[in-house]
C-alpha positions in Angstrom: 85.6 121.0 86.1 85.0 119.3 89.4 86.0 116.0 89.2 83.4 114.1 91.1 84.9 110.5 92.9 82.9 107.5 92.4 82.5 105.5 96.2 83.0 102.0 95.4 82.0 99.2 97.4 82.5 96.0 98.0 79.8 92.8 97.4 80.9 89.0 98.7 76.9 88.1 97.3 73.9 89.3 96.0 72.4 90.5 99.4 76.1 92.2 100.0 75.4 94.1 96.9 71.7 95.2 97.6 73.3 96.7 100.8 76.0 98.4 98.7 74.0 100.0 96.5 71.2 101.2 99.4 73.7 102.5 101.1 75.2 105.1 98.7 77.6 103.0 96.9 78.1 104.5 93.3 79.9 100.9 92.1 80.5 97.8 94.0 82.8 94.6 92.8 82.3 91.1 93.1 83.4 87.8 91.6 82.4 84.9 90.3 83.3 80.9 91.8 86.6 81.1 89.5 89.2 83.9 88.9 88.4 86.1 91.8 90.7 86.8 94.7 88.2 85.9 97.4 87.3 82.3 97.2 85.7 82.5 100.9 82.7 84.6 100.0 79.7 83.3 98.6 80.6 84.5 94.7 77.6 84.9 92.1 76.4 82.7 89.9 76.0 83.8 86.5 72.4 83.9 87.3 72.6 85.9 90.7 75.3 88.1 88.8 73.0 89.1 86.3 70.2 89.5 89.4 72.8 91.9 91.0 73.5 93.9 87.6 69.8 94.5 86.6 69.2 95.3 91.1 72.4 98.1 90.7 71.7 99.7 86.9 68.0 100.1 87.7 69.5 102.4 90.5 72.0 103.8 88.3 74.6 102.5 90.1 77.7 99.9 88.2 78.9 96.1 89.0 82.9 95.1 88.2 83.6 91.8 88.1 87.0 90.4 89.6 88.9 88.4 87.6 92.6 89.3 89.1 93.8 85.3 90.3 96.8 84.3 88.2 95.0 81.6 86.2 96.9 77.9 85.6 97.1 76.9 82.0 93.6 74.3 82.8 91.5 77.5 84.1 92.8 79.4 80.8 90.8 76.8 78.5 87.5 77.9 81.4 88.3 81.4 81.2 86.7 82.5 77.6 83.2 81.6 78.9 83.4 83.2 82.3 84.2 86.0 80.4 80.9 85.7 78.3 78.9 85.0 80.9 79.8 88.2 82.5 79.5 90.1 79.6 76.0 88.5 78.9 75.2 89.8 82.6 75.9 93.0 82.0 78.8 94.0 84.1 80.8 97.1 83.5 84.0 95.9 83.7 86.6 93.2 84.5 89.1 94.1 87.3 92.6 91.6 86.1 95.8 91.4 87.0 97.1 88.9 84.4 98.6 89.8 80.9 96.6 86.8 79.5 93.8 87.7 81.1 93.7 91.2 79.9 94.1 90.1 76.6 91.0 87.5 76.9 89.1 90.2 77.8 90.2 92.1 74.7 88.9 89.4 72.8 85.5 88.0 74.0 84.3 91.1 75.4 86.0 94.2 73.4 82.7 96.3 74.6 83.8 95.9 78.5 86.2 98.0 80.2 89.1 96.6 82.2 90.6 98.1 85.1 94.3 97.0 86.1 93.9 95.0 89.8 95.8 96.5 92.7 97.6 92.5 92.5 99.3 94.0 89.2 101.4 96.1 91.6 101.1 99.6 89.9 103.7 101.7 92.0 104.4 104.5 89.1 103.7 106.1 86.5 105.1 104.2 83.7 103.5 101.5 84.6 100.0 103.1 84.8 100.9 104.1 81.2 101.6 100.9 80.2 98.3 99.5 81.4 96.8 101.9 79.6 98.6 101.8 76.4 97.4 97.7 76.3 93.9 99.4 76.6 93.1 99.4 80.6 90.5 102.1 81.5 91.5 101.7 84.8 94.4 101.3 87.6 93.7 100.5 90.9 97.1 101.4 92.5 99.2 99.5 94.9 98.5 100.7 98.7 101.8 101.6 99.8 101.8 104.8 97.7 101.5 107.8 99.7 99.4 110.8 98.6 102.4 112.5 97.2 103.2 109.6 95.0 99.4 109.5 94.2 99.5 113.1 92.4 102.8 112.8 90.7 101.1 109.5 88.9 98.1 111.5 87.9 100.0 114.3 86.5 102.0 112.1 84.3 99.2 110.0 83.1 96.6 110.5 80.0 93.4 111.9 82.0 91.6 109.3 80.4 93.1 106.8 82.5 90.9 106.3 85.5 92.8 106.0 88.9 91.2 103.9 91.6 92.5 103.2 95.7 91.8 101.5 98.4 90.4 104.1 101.4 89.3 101.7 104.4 89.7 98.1 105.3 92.0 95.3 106.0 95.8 95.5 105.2 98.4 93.5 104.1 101.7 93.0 105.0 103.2 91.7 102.2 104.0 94.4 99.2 100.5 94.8 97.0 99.1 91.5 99.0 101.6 89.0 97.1 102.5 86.8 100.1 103.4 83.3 99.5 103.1 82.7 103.5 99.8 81.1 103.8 100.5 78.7 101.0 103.8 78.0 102.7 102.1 77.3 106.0 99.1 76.3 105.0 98.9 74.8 101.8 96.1 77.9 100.8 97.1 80.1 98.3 96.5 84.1 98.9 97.2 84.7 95.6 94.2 82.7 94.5 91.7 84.0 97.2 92.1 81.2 99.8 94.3 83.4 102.5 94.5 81.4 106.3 95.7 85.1 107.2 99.1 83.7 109.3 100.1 87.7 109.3 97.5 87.5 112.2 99.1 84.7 114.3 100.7 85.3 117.0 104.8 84.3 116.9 107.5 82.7 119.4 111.3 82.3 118.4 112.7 78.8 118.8 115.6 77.8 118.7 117.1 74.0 117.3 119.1 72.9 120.5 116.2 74.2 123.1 113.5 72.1 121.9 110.0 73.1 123.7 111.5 76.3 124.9 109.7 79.4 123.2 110.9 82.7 123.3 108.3 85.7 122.4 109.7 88.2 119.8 109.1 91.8 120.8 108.6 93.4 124.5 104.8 93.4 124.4 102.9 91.6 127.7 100.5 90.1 125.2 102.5 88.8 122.6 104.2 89.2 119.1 102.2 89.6 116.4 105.4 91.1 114.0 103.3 90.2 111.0 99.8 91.9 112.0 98.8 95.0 110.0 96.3 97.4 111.3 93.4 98.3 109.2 93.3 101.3 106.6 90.8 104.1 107.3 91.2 106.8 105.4 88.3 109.2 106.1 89.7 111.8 108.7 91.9 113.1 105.0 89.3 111.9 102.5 89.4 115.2 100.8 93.2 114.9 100.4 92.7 111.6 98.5 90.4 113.0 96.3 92.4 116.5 95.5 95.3 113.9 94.5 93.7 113.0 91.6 92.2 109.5 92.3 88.7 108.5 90.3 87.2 105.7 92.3 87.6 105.5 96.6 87.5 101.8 96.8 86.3 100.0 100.3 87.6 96.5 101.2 85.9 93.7 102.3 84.0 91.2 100.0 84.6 88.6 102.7 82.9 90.6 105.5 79.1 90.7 106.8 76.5 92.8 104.5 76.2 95.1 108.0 79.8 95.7 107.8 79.3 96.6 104.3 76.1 98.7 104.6 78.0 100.8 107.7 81.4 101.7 106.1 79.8 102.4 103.4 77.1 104.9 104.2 79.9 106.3 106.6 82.3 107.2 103.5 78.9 108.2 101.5 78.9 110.8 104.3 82.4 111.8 104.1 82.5 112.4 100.3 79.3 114.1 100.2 80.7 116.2 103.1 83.7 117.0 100.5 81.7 117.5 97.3 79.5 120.1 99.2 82.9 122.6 99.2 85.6 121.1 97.1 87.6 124.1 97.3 88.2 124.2 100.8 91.1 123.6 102.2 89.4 123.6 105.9 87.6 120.1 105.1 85.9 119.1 108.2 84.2 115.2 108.7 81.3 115.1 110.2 81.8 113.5 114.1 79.0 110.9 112.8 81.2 109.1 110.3 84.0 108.8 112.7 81.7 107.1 115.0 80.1 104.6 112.5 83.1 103.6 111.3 83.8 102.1 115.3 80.5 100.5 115.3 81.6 97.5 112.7 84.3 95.0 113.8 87.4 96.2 112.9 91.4 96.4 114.6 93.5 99.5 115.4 93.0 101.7 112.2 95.8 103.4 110.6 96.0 106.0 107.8 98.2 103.3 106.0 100.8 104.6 103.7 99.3 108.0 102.8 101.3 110.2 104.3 104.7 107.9 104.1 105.3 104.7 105.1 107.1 105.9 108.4 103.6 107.1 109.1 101.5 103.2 108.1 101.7 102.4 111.8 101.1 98.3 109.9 102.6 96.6 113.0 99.9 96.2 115.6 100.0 94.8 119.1 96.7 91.9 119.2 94.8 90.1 116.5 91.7 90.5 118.1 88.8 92.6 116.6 87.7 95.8 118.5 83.5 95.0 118.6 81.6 97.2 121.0 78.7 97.0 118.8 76.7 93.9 117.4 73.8 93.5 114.7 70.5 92.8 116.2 68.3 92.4 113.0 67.1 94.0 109.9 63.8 95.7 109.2 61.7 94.6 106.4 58.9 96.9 106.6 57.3 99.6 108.6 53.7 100.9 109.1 51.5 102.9 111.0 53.9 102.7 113.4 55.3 99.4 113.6 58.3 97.9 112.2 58.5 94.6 111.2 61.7 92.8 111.8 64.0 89.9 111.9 65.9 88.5 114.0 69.7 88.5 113.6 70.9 88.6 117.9 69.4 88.8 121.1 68.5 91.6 122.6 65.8 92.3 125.4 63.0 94.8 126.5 64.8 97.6 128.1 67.8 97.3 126.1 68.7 100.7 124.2 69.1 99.7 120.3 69.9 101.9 117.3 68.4 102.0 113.7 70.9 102.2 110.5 68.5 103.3 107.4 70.1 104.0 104.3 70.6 107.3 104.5 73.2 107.0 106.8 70.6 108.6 109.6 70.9 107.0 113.2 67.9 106.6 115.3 67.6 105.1 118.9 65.0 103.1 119.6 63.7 101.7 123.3 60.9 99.6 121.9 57.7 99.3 124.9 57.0 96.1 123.8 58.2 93.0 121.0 55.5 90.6 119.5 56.7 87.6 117.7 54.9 86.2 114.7 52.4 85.2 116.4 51.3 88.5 117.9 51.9 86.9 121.0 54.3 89.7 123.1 58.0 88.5 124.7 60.5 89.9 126.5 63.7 89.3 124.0 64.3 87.7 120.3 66.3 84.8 121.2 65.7 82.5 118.2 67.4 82.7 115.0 66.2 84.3 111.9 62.7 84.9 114.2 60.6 87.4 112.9 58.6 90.2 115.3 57.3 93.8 115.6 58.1 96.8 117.6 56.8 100.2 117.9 58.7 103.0 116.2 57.1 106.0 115.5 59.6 107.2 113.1 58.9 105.7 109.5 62.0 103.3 108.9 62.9 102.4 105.4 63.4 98.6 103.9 66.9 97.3 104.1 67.4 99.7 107.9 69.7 97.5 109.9 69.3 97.0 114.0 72.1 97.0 116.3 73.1 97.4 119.8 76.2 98.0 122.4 78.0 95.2 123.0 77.3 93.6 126.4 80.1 92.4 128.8 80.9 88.7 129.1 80.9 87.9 133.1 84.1 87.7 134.0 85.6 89.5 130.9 88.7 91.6 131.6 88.1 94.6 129.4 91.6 95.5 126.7 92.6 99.0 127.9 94.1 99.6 124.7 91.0 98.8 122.4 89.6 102.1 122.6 87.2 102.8 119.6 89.2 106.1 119.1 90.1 106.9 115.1 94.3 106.3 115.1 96.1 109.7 115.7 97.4 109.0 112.8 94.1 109.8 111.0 93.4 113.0 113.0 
C-alpha cells in the first residue's frame, strides 16, 4: 500500500496558517503565548487558535499545537488549562518534549494525539519505542540522522508509530537545537523559544595579555562565523526521504514571513506531488520550478543537512547574511473582469517586471500598463504602506496570490560573488 506523506507546514499566526493551508499544506503547527519553542512569533490566542482550526478542518487539512518548552514547576500549575483550551479548539495533537508534559496531556485531553518534539532528541530506535510505549502517536526525529539511520528506525518500530522530519529550513548547531549559548550570552533562553541566534555572529580570538588585539579564527577574507549553520533543503532527494519510511515532511519556520511560508511551501507541495505521481521510480526527477522558488524566499547557503552523513551537512558556512534576490511586493485580494485588486506590501514602479504566486504553486509575470490607487486616480509606483490599488491582469488570479519582484541593486552595493541562488551541490 502506498504510503502517502503528509506536507506539514509551519504557522507563527493565524494569517501564517491561512497561507499554509492555501498553499498545499496537509498540517501546519503552531503555539500558543506559553509552552511553545518560538516565543518571537505572534502565537494564537485561544480564540485565533480555534479561528485557525475551524479555517484548516473546513479544508480538510490538521492544526498541532506545540507545547515542547521544558516547563518550570510555576508554568506546571498553568499547564492543565492550556491544555483544555487547546483541546476545546479543536487541535489534533500536542507536539511535547517533556515527560510531564506528556503525561498532562494523557490526562486532560486522553482524545488528542501526542507527537514526541524533535527537542526530545530521538536518535534511535529504542527510544522511538519508548515514546511510543508511553502512548506518543508520533516522533519527530532529531535532524542529524542521516537517511540510512532514518530506515533502520522505521524498520524496527510498530508501524503504528508515525515518523515525522524536518526537510527545509534553518539549522542548528547545537545537537537537536539544545544550546545553552544564547542564555549564556544573552540572558535568552533557546530552550524556551527566545534564541538571540549567537551561532550567527561573527567571532575573533582574544587573548588575556593582548587586550584590544583580535585575532579572526579561520582563513576566510570575510570573517569567522565557526558557529553558522547553513540551511536544510531537502528537495533535490525528497523521494529518498519519503522511501525511508518517514510519515510527515515537516518545513521550519514559524518565526518567518507568511510569504516565506506560502513559497516553500507550495514548492515542496510541488515536489511531493512530483513523487506521488510515480512512487516506484527510482529516476525521481524535481521539477526545475521548485528549485527556483525555493531561491526566491530569503534564505543562506542550503545544505542537504545530515541526510546523507554528517561528513556531507556542509553546517559551517562562510557569512551570516541572507541570500535575497527577490522581495514581496503585495498580495492580491481579488480579481475581476480583468483587474486585480491589491495591496501594497513594497515599492515597485510602472515598467518594473513583477511575478504572481497563486496557490497553486503557478507563476505568472506581470508588466502591469497602468496602477490606480484607491482612489481611481492612476500613479506611477505604490510607495505607501499597506496602500491599496488595481492593475490590469488578464489572467484570473486567485485570493491569497502573493506579488513579488527582483531585487533591485543598492547604489554603490558591491555584489557577494559567492551568494549565487544555485541549490548546494550537495543537494544535486
Amino acid at each position: 500500500m502506498l504510503q502517502i506523506p503528509e506536507l506539514l507546514a509551519p504557522a507563527g499566526d493565524l494569517e501564517r496558517l491561512r497561507y499554509a493551508v492555501c498553499y498545499g499544506a496537509d498540517a501546519v503547527y503552531c503555539g500558543m503565548p506559553e509552552f511553545g519553542m518560538r516565543s518571537a512569533p505572534a502565537n494564537f490566542t485561544p480564540e485565533q487558535l480555534e479561528e485557525g482550526v475551524i479555517f484548516a478542518h473546513a479544508r480538510g487539512r490538521k492544526v498541532y499545537l506545540t507545547l515542547n518548552t521544558l516547563p518550570t514547576n510555576e508554568e506546571a500549575d498553568r499547564l492543565p488549562e492550556a491544555i483544555r483550551q487547546a483541546a476545546k479548539a479543536g487541535v489534533d495533537a500536542f507536539i511535547v518534549a517533556d515527560l510531564g508534559v506528556l503525561d498532562a496531556c494523557k490526562t486532560y485531553a486522553p482524545e488528542i494525539d501526542v507527537h514526541m518534539s524533535t527537542q526530545t532528541g530521538i536518535t534511535n530506535y529504542a527510544a522511538a519505542n519508548a515514546c511510543y510505549k508511553m502512548g506518543a502517536k508520533r516522533v519527530v526525529l532529531a535532524r542529524e540522522l542521516s537517511l540510512t539511520d532514518i530506515a533502520i528506525l522505521r524498520d524496527k518500530t510498530p508501524p503504528e508509530l508515525e515518523i515525522e522530519a524536518f526537510v527545509h529550513g534553518a539549522m542548528c548547531m547545537s545537537v537537536s537545537g539544545r544550546c545553552l549559548l544564547s542564555n549564556y550570552l544573552t540572558g535568552r533562553d533557546a530552550n524556551r523559544g527566545q534564541c538571540a541566534q549567537p551561532c550567527r555572529w561573527k567571532y575573533y580570538l582574544s587573548e588575556e595579555t593582548r587586550p584590544g588585539q583580535l585575532y579572526e579564527i579561520g582563513e576566510g577574507e570575510g570573517g569567522s562565523y565557526i558557529l553558522n549553520a547553513n540551511d536544510l533543503c531537502t528537495a533535490p532527494f525528497l523521494d529518498l526521504i519519503c522511501k525511508a519510511g518517514v510519515d510527515s515532511l515537516k518545513i521550519e519556520g514559524r518565526a518567518k514571513t507568511f510569504y516565506y511560508v506560502a513559497s516553500v511551501t507550495a514548492a515542496y507541495r510541488k515536489a511531493l506531488d512530483t513523487y506521488l505521481a510515480d512512487p516506484m521510480s527510482d529516476d525521481f526527477e524535481l521539477p526545475q520550478s521548485v528549485l527556483e522558488e525555493l531561491t526566491r524566499t530569503s534564505h543562506r547557503h542550503y545544505s542537504p543537512g545530515f541526510y546523507f552523513g554528517p561528513q556531507q551537512a556542509r553546517q559551517n558556512t562562510d557569512s551570516a547574511a541572507y541570500i535575497r534576490d527577490w522581495e514581496f511586493v503585495g498580495t492580491v485580494d481579488d480579481w475581476q473582469n480583468g483587474v486585480a485588486s491589491c495591496q501594497q506590501r513594497g515599492k515597485w514602479s510602472l515598467g518594473d517586471t513583477i511575478e504572481a504566486l497563486t496557490p497553486d504553486g503557478s507563476c505568472i509575470p506581470l508588466a502591469p500598463e497602468w496602477i490606480k490607487n484607491e482612489a481611481g486616480e492612476e500613479v506611477n509606483a505604490t510607495p505607501h504602506p499597506m496602500m491599496r490599488y488595481t492593475i490590469p491582469c488578464e489572467k484570473e488570479l486567485m485570493p491569497y496570490t502573493l506579488l513579488r519582484a527582483p531585487k533591485k541593486p543598492v547604489p554603490g552595493e558591491i555584489a557577494d560573488p559567492d551568494a549565487d541562488t544555485t541549490i548546494c551541490a550537495g543537494c544535486q
